[in-house]
C-alpha positions in Angstrom: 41.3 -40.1 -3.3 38.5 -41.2 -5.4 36.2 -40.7 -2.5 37.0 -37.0 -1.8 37.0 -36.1 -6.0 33.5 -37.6 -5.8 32.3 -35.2 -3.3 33.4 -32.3 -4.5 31.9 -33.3 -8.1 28.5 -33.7 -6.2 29.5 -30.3 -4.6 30.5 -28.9 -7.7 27.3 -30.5 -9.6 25.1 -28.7 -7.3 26.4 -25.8 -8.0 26.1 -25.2 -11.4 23.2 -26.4 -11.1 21.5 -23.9 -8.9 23.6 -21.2 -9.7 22.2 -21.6 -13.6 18.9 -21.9 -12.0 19.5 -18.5 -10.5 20.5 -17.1 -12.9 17.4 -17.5 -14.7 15.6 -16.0 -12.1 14.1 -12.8 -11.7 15.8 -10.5 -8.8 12.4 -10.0 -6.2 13.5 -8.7 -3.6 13.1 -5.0 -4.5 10.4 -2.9 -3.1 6.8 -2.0 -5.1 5.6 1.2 -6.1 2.8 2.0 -6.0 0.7 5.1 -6.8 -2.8 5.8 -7.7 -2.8 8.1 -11.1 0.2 5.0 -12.1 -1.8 2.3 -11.7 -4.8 3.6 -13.6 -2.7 4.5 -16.3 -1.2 0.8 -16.4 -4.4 -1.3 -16.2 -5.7 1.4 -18.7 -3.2 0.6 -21.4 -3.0 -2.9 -20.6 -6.6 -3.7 -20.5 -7.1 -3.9 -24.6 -4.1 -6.0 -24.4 -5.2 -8.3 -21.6 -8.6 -8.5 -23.4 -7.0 -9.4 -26.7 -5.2 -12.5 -24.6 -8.3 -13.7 -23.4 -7.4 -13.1 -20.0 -9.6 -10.7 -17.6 -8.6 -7.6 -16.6 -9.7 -8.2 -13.1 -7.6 -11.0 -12.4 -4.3 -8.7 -14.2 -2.1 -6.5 -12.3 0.5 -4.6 -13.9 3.0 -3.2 -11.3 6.3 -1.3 -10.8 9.2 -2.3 -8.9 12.1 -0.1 -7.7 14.8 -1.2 -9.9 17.2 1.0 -12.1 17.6 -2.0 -14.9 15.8 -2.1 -18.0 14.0 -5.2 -17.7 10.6 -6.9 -17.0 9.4 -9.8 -16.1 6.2 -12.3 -14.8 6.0 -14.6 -11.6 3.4 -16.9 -10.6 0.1 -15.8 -10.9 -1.1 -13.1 -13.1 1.3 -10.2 -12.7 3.7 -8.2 -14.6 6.5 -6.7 -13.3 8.0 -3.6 -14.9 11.1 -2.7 -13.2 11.4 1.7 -12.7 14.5 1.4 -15.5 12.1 0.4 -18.3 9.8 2.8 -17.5 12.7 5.4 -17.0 14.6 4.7 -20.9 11.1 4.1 -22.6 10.3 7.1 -25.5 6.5 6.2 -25.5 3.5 4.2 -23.7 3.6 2.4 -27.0 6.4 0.8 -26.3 5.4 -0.5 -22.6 2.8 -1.7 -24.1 5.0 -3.4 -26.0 6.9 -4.8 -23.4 3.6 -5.7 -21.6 2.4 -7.9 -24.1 5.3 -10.1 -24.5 5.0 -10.6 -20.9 1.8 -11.6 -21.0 2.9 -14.7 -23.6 4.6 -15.5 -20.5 1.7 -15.7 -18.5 -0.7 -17.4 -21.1 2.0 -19.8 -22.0 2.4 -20.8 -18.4 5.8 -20.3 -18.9 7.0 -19.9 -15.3 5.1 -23.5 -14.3 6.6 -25.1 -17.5 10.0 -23.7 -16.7 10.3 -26.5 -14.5 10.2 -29.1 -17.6 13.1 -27.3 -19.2 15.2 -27.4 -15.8 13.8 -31.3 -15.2 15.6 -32.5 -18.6 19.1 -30.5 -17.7 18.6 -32.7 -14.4 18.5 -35.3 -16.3 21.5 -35.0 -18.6 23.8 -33.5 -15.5 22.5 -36.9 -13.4 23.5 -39.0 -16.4 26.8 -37.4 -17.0 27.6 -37.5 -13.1 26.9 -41.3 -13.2 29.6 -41.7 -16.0 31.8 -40.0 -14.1 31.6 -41.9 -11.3 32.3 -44.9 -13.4 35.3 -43.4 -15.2 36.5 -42.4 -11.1 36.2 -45.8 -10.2 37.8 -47.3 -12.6 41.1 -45.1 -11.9 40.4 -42.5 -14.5 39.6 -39.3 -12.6 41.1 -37.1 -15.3 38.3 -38.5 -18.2 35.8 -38.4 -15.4 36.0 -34.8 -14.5 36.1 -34.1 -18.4 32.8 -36.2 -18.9 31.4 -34.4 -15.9 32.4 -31.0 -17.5 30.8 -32.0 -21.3 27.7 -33.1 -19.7 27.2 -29.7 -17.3 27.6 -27.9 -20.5 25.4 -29.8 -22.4 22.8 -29.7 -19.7 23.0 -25.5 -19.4 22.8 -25.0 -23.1 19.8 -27.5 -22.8 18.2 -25.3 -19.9 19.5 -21.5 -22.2 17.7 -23.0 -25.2 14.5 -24.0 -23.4 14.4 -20.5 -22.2 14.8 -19.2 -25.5 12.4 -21.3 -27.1 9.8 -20.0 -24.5 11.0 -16.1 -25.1 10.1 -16.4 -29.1 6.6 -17.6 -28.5 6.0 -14.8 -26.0 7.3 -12.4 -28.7 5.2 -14.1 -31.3 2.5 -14.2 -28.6 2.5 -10.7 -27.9 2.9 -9.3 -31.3 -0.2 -11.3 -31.5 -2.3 -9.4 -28.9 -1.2 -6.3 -30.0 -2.5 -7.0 -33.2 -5.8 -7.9 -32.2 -6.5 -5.1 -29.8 -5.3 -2.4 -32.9 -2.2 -1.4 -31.6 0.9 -0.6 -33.6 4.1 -2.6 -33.3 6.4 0.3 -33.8 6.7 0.5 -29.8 8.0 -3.3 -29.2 10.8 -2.7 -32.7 12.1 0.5 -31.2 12.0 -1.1 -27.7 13.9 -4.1 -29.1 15.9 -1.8 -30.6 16.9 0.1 -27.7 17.8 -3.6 -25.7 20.3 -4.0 -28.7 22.0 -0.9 -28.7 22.6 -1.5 -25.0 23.7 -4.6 -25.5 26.4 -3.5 -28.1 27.7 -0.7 -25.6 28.3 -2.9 -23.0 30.3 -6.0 -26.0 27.5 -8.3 -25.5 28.6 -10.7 -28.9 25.2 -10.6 -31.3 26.3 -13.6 -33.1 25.7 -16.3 -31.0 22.7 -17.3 -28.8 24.0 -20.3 -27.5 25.1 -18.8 -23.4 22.0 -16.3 -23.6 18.7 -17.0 -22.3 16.9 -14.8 -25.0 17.4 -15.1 -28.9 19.5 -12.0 -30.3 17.7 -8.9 -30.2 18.8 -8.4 -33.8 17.1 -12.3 -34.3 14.2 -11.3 -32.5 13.3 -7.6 -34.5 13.9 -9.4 -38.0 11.4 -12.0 -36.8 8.7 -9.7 -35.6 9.4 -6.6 -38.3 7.7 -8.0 -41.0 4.5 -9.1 -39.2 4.0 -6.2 -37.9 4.6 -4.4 -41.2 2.0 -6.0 -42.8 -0.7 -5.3 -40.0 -2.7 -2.9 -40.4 -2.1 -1.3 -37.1 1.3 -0.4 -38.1 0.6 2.9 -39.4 -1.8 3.9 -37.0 -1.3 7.1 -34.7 -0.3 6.7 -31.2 -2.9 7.2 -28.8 -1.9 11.1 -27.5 -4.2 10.8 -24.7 -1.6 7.7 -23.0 1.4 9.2 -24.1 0.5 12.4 -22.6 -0.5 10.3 -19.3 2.9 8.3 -19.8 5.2 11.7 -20.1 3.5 12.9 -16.8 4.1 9.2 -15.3 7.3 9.4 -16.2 8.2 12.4 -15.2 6.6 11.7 -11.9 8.8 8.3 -11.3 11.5 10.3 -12.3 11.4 12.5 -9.2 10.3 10.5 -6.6 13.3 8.0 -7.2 16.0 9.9 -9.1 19.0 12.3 -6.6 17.0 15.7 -6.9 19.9 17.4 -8.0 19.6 15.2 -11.1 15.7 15.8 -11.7 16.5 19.6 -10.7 19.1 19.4 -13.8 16.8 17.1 -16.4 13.7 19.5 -15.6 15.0 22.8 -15.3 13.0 25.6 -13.4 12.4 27.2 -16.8 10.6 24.6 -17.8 7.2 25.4 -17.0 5.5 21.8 -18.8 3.2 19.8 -16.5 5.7 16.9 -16.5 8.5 19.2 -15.6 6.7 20.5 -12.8 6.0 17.3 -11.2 9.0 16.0 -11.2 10.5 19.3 -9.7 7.7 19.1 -7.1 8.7 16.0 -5.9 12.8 17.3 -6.1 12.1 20.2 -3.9 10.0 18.1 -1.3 12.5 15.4 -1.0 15.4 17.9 -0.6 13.0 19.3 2.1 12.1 22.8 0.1 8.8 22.3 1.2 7.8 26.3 0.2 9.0 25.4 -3.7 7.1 21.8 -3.6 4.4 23.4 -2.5 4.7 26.3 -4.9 5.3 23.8 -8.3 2.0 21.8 -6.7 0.0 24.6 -6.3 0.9 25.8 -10.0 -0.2 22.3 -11.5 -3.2 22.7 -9.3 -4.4 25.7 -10.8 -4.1 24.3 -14.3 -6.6 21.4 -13.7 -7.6 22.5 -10.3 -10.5 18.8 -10.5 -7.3 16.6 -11.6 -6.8 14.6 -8.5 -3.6 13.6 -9.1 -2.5 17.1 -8.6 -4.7 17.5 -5.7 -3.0 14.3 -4.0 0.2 16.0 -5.0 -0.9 19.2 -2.9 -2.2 17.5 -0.3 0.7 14.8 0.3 3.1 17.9 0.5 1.8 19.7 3.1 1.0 16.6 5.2 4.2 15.6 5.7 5.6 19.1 6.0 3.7 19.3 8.9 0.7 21.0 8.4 -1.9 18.1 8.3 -4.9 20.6 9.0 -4.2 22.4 5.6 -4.1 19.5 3.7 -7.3 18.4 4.4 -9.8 19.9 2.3 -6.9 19.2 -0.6 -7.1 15.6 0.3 -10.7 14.8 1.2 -11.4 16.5 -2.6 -8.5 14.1 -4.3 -10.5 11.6 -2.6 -13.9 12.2 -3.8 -12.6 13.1 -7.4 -10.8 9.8 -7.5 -13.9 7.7 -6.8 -12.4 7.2 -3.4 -9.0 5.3 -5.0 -8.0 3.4 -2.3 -4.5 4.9 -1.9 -5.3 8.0 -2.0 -7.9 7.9 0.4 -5.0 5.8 3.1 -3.3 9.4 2.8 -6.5 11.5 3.3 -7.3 9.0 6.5 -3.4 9.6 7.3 -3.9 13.1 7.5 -7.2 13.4 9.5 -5.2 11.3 11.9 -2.0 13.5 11.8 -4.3 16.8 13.3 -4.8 15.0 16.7 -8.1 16.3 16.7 -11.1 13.7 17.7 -13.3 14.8 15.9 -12.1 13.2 12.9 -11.5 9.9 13.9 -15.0 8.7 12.8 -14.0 10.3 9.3 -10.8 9.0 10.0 -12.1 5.0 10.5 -14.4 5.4 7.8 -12.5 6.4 5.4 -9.8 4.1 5.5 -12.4 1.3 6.2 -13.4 2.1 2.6 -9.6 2.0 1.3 -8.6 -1.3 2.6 -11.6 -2.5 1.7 -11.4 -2.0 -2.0 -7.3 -2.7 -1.9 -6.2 -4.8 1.0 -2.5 -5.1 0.3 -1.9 -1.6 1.4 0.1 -2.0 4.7 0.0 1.5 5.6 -3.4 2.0 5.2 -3.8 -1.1 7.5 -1.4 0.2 10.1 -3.3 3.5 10.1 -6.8 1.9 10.4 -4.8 0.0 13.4 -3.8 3.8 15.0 -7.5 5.2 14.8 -9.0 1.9 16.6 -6.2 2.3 19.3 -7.1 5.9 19.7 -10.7 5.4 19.6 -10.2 2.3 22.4 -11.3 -0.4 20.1 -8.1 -2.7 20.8 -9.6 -5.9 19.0 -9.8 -4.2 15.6 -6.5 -2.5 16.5 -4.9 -6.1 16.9 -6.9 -7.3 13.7 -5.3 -4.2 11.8 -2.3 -5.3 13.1 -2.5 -8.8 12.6 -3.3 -8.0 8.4 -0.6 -5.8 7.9 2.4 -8.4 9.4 0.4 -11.2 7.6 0.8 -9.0 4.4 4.4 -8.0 5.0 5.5 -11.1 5.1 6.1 -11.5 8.6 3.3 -14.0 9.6 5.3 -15.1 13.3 4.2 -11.5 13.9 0.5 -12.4 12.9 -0.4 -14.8 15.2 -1.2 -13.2 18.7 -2.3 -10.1 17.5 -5.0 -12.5 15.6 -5.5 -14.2 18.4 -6.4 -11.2 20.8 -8.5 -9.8 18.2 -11.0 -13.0 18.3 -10.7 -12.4 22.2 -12.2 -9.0 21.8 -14.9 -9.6 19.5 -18.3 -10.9 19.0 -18.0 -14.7 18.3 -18.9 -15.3 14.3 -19.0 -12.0 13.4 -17.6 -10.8 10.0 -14.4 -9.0 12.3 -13.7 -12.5 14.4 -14.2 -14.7 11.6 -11.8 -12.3 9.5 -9.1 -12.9 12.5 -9.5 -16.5 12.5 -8.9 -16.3 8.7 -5.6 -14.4 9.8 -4.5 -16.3 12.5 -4.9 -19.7 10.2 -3.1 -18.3 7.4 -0.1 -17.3 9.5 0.0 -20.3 10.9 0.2 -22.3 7.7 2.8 -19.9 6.6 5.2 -20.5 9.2 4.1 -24.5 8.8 5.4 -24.0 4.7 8.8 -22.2 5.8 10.0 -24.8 8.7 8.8 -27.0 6.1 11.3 -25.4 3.7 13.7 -25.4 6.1 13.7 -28.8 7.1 13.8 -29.8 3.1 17.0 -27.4 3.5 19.1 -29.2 5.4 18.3 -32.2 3.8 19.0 -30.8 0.5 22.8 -29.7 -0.7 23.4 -27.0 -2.9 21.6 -23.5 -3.4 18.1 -22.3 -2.6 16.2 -19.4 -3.7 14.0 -17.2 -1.4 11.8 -14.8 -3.3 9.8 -11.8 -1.6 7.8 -9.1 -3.1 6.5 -8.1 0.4 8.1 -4.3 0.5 5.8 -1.5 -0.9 6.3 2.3 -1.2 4.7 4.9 -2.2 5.1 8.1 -4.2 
């Protein structure tokens, strides 16, 4: 008997373990989304604060993931996520900003590295406990050893909860820090603090004890930060109107592409003739397949700014895929220029000269997306349709190498390797293409060398494990 109530404590000790591990853990598994005028405006009003943390913009990416909850968060490396919720409930760029400086604390604190000494002493109290345990079941007392196994998993989460909030209040102090220094008012981050606790007291989450949460009370957290930010002498200061005009269209524009279009149809009614109504009604009418009214509400925000090549893109993307590629040429190739050749933008523009079926522009075609995945290479479409014009054109080695790049970047590296392989078969020994396939074929293969690793670790290993991906992309 002793025997089988020590099993299932390991059992049971593994899985609290893990399962408070997990639930630490960001959800990744959602898809990106990317667009051109949203990432500009993101690394635009980031970039003061990224400068302020002594970090370089460069090596900063602030991106959006397809995800209705109001949160945020950082992984390794330098990236913030901002899930579509935030952006969705947020009254201002101020207070993503906000938001985006707290999460870089994260990232200068090296929080998500150190997050492992936090989980390494709750190891440590849960081993200790599960050896008293043991003692108290071998010595015939299984009913004291279960209740020392209990005390000490508790202890050993509210160690793990409190490390986590420990690391949450020098990211707050960290980012009210940075916005500081690059001038920025702290009114955003309050009111966005603000907005976490009234959802928090809609949904009964208790605000007078911290001790099961892994953040400090929001109520904690905006009486800590208030007064600082009172007394700097950004407080006062006027928003920038220039971002939250950009952030209203942004918004506006998320809003459509993911939101039922009977919704967006009802949030921005037809009377509402503001540029960030009709953008999200453009984007309503074209995904309930009203191509004539999305092309209509583009053409209207077209002839506003008829140079804004957002709106151009807009234009463009709607009458590519309502099946008139030829028209949306000229639309496109100008978005293109206009942009300085922004790299998702152009994939669409080479998209569409390969969607006439005419010949003649598949040297435009190559070219142009060439120049697109060579300035952002973790665009798989735009690899897949650099890998269509060399298949059309004949050129099957740099079709194979297309091919090989986009499985490698959707996280499918199995799918990398012979493509990689008949690309260096097809080209010039040493040349910048075969040497670039070699790359491919070597990283796939040291891919699927780290997952069997993984596996076999798996089987060794009881208990949970945790698979992250951020491989899925969409666009607008």
């Amino acid at each position: 008997m002793p025997n089988i109530l020590m099993k299932n404590i390991i059992k049971s000790l593994s899985f609290i373990i893990m399962a408070s591990l997990f639930a630490l853990q960001p959800a990744m598994a959602q898809s990106i989304l990317r667009d051109a005028e949203t990432e500009a405006f993101l690394k635009e009003i980031s970039e003061p604060l990224i400068l302020a943390a002594d970090l370089d913009p460069n090596n900063v990416d602030v991106v959006i993931i397809n995800d209705p909850s109001i949160n945020a968060f950082v992984s390794r490396g330098q990236i913030v996520y901002l899930h579509s919720g935030l952006i969705d409930v947020a009254d201002s760029a101020n207070e993503v900003q906000g938001v985006i400086a707290h999460e870089l604390g994260h990232i200068v604190g090296g929080h998500v590295i150190r997050f492992s000494d936090g989980a390494s002493a709750s190891s440590k109290l849960s081993i200790g406990s599960l050896i008293l345990a043991a003692a108290a079941i071998a010595a015939g007392a299984g009913e004291a050893g279960i209740g020392i196994l209990g005390a000490g998993q508790q202890l050993a989460l509210g160690n793990l909860l409190s490390y986590n909030r420990v690391q949450e209040s020098v990211a707050d102090a960290s980012g009210a820090a940075y916005l500081s220094e690059a001038g920025i008012s702290g009114k955003g981050s309050i009111a966005f603090f603000k907005k976490l606790q009234g959802f928090e007291l809609r949904r009964g989450i208790p605000q007078n004890n911290s001790f099961n949460r892994t953040h400090p009370l929001s109520g904690d957290r905006i009486a800590t930060l208030q007064s600082g930010y009172i007394a700097d002498p950004a407080w006062d200061k006027p928003l920038n109107e220039e971002w939250e005009n950009k952030f209203r269209r942004i918004q506006a524009k998320l809003s459509g592409f993911i939101t039922d279009p009977d919704q967006t149809l009802r949030n921005f009614p037809e009377e509402d003739k503001s540029i960030p109504a009709r953008y999200a009604r453009a984007y309503a009418w074209h995904k309930s397949a009203y191509p004539a009214k999305a092309i209509a509400e583009a053409e209207g925000l077209v002839n506003l700014r008829p140079t804004d090549p957002y709106f151009l893109e807009l234009q463009g993307q709607i009458l590519l895929e309502s099946g008139r590629p030829q028209e949306a040429l000229a639309t496109l190739r100008k978005a293109t220029e206009l942009s300085g050749h922004h790299p998702l933008i152009a994939a669409v523009f080479g998209h569409a000269l390969i969607a006439t079926e005419d010949p003649k522009h598949l040297e435009e075609a190559t070219e142009v997306l060439r120049v697109s995945v060579s300035k952002d290479n973790r665009n798989p479409f735009a690899w897949y349709q650099l890998g269509v014009v060399y298949q059309q054109q004949g050129d099957f080695a740099r079709a194979s190498l297309a091919s090989a790049e986009r499985y490698l970047m959707i996280g499918q590296p199995q799918l990398a390797v012979l493509p990689a392989k008949r690309a260096q078969a097809g080209l010039d020994e040493y040349s910048a293409d075969w040497l670039r396939a070699q790359d491919v074929e070597y990283a796939a293969a040291a891919e699927l060398e780290r997952r069997n690793g993984k596996k076999k670790k798996k089987k060794i290993q009881s208990g949970f494990t945790i698979e992250k991906s951020l491989s899925n992309s969409s666009r607008f």
